[in-house]
C-alpha positions in Angstrom: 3.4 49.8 0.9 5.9 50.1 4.0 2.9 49.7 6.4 2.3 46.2 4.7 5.9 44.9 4.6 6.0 45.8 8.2 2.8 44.0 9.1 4.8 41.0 7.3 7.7 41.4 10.0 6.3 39.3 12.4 5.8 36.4 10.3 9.0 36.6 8.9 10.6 36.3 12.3 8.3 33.4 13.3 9.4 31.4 9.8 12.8 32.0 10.7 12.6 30.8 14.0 10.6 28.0 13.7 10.8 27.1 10.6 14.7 27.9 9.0 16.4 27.8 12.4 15.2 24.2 12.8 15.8 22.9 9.1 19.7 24.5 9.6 20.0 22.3 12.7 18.9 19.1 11.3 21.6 20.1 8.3 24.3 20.7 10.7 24.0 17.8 12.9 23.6 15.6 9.8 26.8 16.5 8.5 28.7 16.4 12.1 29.6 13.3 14.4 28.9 13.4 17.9 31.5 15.3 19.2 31.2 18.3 16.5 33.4 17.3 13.6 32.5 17.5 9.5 31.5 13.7 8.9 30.0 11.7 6.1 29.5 8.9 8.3 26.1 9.3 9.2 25.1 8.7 5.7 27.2 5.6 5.4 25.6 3.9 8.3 22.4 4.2 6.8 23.4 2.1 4.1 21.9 -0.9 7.0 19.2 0.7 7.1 18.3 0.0 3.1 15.7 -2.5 4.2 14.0 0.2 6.0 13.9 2.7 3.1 12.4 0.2 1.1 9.6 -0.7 3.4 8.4 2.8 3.6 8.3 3.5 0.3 6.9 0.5 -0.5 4.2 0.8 2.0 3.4 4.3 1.3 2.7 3.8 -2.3 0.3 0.4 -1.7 -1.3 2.9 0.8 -1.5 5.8 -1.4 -2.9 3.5 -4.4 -5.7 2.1 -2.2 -6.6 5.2 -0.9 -7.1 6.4 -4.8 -9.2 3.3 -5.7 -11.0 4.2 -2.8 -11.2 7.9 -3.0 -12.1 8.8 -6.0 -15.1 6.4 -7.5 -16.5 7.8 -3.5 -15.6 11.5 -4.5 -17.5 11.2 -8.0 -20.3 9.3 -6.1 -20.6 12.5 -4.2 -19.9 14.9 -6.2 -23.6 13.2 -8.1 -25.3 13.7 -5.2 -27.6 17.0 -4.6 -26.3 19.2 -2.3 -27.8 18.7 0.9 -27.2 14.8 0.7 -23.6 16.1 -0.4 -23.3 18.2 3.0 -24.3 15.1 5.2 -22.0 12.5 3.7 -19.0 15.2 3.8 -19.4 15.3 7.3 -19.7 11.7 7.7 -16.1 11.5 6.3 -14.6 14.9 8.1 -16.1 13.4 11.6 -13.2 11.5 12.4 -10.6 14.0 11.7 -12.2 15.8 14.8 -10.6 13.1 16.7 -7.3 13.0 18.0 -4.6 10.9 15.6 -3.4 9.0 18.2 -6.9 8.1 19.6 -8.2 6.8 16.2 -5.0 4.6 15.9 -5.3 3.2 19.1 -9.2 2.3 18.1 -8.0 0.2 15.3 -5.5 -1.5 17.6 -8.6 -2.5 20.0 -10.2 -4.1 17.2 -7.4 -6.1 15.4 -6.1 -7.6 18.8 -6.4 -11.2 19.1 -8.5 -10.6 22.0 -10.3 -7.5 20.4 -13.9 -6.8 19.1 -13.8 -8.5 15.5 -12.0 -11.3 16.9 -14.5 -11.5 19.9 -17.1 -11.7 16.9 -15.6 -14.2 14.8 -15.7 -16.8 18.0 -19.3 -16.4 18.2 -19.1 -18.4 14.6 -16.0 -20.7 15.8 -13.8 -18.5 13.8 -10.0 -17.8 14.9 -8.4 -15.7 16.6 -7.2 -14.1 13.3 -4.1 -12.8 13.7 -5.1 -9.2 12.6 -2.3 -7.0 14.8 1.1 -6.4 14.1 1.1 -7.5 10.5 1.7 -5.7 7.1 -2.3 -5.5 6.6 -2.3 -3.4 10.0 -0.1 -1.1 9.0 -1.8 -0.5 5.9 -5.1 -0.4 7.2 -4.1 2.1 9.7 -2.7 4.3 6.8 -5.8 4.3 4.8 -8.0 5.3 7.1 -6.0 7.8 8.9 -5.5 9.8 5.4 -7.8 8.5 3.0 -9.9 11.7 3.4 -6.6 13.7 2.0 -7.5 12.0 -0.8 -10.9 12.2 -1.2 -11.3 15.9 -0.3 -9.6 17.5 -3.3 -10.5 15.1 -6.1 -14.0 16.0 -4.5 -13.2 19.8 -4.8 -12.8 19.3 -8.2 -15.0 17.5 -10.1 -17.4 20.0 -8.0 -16.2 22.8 -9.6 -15.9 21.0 -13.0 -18.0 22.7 -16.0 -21.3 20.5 -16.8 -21.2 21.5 -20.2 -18.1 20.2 -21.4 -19.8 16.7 -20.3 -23.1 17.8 -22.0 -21.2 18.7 -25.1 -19.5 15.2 -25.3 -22.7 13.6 -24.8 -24.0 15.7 -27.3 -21.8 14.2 -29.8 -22.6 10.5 -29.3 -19.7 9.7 -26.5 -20.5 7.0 -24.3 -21.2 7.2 -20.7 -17.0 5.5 -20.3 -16.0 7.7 -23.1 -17.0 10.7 -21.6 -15.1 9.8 -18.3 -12.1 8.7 -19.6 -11.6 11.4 -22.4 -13.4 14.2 -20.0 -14.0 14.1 -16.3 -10.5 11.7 -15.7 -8.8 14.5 -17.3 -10.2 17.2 -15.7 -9.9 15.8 -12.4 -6.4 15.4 -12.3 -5.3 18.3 -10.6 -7.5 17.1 -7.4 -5.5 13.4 -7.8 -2.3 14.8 -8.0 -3.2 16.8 -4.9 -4.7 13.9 -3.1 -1.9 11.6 -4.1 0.8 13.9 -2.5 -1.5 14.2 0.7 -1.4 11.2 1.5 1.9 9.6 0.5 4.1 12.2 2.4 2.4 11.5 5.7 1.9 7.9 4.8 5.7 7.6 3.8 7.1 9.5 7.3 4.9 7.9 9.6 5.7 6.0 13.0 2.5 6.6 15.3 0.4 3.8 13.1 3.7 1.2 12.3 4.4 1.7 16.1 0.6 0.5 17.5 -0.8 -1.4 15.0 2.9 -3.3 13.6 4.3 -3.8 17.0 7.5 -3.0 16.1 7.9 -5.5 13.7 7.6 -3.0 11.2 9.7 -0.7 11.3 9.8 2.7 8.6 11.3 5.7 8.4 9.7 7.5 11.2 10.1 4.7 13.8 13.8 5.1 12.9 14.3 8.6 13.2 12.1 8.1 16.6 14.7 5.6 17.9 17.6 8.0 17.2 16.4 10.5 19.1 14.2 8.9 21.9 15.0 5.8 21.7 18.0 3.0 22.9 19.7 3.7 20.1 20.6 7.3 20.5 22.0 8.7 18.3 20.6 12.3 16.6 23.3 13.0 14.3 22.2 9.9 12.6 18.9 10.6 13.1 19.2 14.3 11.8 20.6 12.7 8.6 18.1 10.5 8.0 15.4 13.1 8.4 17.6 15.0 5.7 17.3 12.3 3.1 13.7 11.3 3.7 13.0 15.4 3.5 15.3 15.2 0.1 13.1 12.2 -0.8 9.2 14.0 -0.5 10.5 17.3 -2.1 11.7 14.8 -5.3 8.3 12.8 -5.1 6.2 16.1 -4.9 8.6 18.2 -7.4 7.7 15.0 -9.7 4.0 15.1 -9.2 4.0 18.7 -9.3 5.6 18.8 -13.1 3.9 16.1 -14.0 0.6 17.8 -13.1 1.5 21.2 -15.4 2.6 19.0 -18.1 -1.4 16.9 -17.9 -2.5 21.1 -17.3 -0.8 22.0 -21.0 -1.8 19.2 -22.4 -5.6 19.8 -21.9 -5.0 23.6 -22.6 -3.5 22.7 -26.1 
């Protein structure tokens, strides 16, 4: 027993290093001014900033609810499939998380650009320039494909491992084919949307890579915010460090939420 809580040692000292030691910073420089004094200050001046709170969220949940219309009728198209076919297309979606983030970003701004490949296509018809790039649509576009496999991945998972019979027995008893997914596999599968759901939106919601190339600034969320505070003009990490705290305070709320709300859907189909 000691030789195991030793083994642990060296992970506990990692965690506290680069894990505790970093979240106490962010804390103590949200609550301090510039030159080391207790302040609530940094908190008031984000009150500006209410406009940018809003987009993010806002964003983040169209982004998270089109990657769920998305995800899962292609996870339970998939999860029909025998297993070899189910092998191939898996890898068809887990392929471009091999590339680099910033790479496959960049890729989208090459084809939204007014001068870019889909435009360049469009002219052959006398269509455009669309303007594609730093818009709304970009930004969400540039979401949903970046995450949507965090999506489809666990509801995937899930109605894989979900018990056949339980649909055979509904059958059995005269339910129809929408019946049986509504009162059955929708049920069952929640655990894998709740997971999915919280996947995407917590990257979706702190993001500043995708708002940065393919919104050109215009824009701006929570992570091109923080970004500025601490690399950019606008320096200013106290600010920034309290800013992080709230949008830290804000996932741990939204996946606390989901979280309940996903034992509560558990009990339910228990009882």
């Amino acid at each position: 027993m000691r030789g195991s809580k030793r083994a642990a040692y060296p992970y506990v000292v990692w965690m506290a290093i680069f894990i505790i030691v970093p979240l106490l910073l962010v804390l103590i420089f949200a609550f301090t001014s510039q030159d080391g004094s207790f302040t609530l200050q940094n908190f008031a001046d984000m009150v500006s900033d209410f406009d940018i709170f809003y987009r993010s969220l806002a964003l983040a949940l169209v982004s998270t609810a089109i990657c769920l219309l998305i995800g899962y009728p292609l996870s339970y198209f998939l999860a029909q499939l025998n297993s070899k076919v189910q092998a191939t297309m898996l890898m068809l979606i887990i392929l471009p998380m091999w590339m680099n983030f910033l790479l496959r970003t960049y890729a989208w701004k090459t084809l939204l650009e007014d001068t870019g490949l889909i435009n360049h296509f469009l002219s052959l018809f006398g269509v455009g320039p669309l303007g594609m790039i730093n818009t709304r649509g970009a930004v969400i576009l540039g979401m949903v494909y970046n995450y949507i496999p965090f999506m489809i991945l666990p509801i995937y998972t899930v109605l894989t491992k979900m018990s056949k019979v339980l649909i055979e027995a509904a059958q059995d008893l005269g339910a129809t084919p929408a019946v049986v997914f509504l009162k059955v596999i929708l049920p069952l599968s929640f655990p894998g949307i709740v997971s999915g759901v919280t996947m995407v939106f917590v990257p979706a919601v702190s993001t500043f890579v995708i708002s940065k190339l393919l919104g050109g600034g215009t824009y701006i969320m929570l992570g091109d915010l923080i970004d500025m505070q601490f690399l950019g003009n606008s320096y200013n990490p106290n600010l920034g460090a309290a800013i992080s705290l709230v949008m830290m305070v804000m996932i741990i709320i939204s996946m606390s939420i989901m979280s309940r709300y996903d034992d509560e859907e558990g009990g339910s189909m228990i009882l």
